[in-house]
ZADO-1210 file (C-alpha; in nm, 4 decimals, padded with zeros to 6 digits):
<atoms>
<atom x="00.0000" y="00.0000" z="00.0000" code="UNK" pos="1"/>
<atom x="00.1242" y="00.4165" z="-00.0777" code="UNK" pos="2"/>
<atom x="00.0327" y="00.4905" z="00.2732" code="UNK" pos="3"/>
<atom x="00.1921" y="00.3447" z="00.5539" code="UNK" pos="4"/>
<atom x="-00.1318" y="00.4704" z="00.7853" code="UNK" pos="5"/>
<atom x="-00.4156" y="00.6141" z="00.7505" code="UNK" pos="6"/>
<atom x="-00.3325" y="00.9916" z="00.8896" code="UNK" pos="7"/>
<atom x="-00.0470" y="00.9851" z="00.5786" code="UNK" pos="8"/>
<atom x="-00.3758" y="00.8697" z="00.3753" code="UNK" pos="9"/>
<atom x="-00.5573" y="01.1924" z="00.5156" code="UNK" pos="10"/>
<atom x="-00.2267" y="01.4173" z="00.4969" code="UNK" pos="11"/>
<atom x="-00.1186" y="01.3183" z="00.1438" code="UNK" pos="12"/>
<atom x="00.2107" y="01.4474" z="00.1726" code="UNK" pos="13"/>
<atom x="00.0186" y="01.7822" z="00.2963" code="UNK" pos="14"/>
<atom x="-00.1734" y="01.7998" z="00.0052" code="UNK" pos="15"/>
<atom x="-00.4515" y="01.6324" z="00.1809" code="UNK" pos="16"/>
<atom x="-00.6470" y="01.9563" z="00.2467" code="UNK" pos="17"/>
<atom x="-00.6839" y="02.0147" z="-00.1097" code="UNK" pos="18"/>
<atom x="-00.7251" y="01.6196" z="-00.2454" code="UNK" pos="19"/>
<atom x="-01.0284" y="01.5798" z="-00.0031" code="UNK" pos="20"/>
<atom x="-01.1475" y="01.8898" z="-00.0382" code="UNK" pos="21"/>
<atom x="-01.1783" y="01.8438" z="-00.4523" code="UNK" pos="22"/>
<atom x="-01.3319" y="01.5126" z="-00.3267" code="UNK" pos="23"/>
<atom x="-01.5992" y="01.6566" z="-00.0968" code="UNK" pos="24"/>
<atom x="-01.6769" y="01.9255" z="-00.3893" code="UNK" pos="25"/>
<atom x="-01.7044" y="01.7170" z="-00.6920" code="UNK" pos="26"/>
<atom x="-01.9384" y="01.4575" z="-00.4460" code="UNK" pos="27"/>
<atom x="-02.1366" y="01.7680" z="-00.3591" code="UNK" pos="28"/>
<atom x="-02.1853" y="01.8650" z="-00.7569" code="UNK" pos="29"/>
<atom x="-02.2811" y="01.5263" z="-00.8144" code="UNK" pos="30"/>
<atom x="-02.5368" y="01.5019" z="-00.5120" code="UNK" pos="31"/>
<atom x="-02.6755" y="01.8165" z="-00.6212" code="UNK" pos="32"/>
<atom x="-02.7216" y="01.7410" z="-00.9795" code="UNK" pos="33"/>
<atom x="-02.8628" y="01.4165" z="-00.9701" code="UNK" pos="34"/>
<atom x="-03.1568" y="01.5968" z="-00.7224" code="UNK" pos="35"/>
<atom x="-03.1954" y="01.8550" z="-00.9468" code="UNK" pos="36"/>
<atom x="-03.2370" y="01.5957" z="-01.1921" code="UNK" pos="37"/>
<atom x="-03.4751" y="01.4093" z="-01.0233" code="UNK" pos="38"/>
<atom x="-03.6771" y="01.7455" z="-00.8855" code="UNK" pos="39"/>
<atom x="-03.7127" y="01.8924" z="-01.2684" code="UNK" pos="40"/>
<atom x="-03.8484" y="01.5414" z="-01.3466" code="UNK" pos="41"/>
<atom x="-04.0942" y="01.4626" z="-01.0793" code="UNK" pos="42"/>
<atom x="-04.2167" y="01.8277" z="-01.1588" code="UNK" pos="43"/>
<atom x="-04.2681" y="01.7397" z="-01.5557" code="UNK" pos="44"/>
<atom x="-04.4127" y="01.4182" z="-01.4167" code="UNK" pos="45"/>
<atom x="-04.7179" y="01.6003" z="-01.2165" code="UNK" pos="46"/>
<atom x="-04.8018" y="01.8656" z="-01.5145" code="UNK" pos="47"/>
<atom x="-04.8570" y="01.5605" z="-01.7142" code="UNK" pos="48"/>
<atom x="-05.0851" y="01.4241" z="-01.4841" code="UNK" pos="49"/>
<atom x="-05.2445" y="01.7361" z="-01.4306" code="UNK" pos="50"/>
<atom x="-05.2718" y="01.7578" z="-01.8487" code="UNK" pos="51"/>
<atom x="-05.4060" y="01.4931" z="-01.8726" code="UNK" pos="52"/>
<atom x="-05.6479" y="01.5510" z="-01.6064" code="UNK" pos="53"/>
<atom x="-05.7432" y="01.8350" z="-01.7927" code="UNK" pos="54"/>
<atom x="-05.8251" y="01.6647" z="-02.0937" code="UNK" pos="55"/>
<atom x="-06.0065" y="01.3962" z="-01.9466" code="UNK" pos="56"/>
<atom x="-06.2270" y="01.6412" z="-01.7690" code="UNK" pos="57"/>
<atom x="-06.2896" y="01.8362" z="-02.0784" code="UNK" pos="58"/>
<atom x="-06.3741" y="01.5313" z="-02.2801" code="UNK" pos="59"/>
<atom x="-06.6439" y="01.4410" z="-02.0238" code="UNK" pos="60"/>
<atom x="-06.7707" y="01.7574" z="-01.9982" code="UNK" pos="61"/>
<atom x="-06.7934" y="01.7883" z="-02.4135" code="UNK" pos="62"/>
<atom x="-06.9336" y="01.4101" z="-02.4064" code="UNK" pos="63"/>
<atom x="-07.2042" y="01.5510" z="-02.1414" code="UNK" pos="64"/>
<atom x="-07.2766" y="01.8482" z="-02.3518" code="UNK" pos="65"/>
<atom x="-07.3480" y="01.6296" z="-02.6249" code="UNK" pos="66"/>
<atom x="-07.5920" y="01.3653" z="-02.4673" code="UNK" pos="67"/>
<atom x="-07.7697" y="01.6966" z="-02.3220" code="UNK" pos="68"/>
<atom x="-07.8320" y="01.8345" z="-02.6787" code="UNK" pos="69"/>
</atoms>
């Protein structure tokens, strides 16, 4: 193994700081993007629904209309 223990493995040479801090950052991007992701789609997911609500509501009301007539 590089690293005789694991505070060398934390200290990288003393470019730990900056290693795990990249680490922690790109994690944090990552985290963030995938619930963006996720958010934006569950939102696209309930305007469908509520579409098609809309449309279903509208066809019975037309189809109601109709048999009134």
């Amino acid at each position: 193994m590089y690293f005789e223990s694991i505070t060398e493995l934390l200290r990288m040479d003393g470019h730990g700081g900056y290693v795990w801090a990249s680490y922690i950052a790109m994690l944090t991007i990552l985290i963030a993007n995938f619930a963006m992701a996720r958010r934006k789609v569950t939102t696209q997911l309930e305007q469908l629904r509520w579409r098609r609500q809309i449309q279903e509501q509208s066809k019975a009301d037309s189809m109601a209309g109709d048999t009134l007539e």
